[in-house]
C-alpha positions as CSV (number, residue, x, y, z in Angstrom):
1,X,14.4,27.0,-9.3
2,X,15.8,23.7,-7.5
3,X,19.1,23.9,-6.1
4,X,21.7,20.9,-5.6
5,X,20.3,20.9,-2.3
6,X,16.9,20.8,-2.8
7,X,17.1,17.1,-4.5
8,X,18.1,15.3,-1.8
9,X,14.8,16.7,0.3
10,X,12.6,16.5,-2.7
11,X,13.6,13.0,-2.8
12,X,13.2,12.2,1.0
13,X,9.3,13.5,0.4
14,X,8.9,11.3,-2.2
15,X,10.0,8.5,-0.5
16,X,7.9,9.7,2.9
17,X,4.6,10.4,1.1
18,X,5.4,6.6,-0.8
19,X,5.9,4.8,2.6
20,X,3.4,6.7,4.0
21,X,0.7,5.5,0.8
22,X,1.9,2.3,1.1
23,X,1.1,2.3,4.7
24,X,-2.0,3.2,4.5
25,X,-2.9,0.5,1.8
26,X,-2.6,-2.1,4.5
27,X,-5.7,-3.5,5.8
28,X,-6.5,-6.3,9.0
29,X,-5.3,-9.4,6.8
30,X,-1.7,-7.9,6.5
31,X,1.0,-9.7,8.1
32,X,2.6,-8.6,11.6
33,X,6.1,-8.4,9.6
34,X,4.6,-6.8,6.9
35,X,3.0,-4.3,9.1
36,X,6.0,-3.5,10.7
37,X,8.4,-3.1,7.5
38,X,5.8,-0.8,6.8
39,X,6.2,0.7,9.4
40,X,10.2,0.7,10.1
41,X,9.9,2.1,6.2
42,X,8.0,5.4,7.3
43,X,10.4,6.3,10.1
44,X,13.7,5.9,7.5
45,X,11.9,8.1,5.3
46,X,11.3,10.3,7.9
47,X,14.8,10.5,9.3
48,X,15.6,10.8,6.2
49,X,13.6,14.1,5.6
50,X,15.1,15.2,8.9
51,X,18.5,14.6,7.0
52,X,17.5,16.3,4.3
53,X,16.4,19.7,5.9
């Protein structure tokens, strides 16, 4: 059973495992600036997650 405090980090894995998918989807033709949003979007999700714990 989920608690109240279990949404928050079931919500920062979400985000982590999208950032991280979406991450991983970028080949050699992406952008530098896309590259890095990419990037600067997997370490929020993980701070996030850090948050959350």
């Amino acid at each position: 059973m989920s608690t109240m405090y279990d949404i928050p980090r079931q919500a920062a894995e979400r985000e982590l495992d999208a950032a991280q998918a979406e991450l991983s989807s970028l080949d050699a033709t992406a952008s530098p600036s896309r590259l890095e949003r990419a990037l600067e979007r997997v370490e929020a999700a993980r701070s996030a997650l850090a948050l959350a714990a």
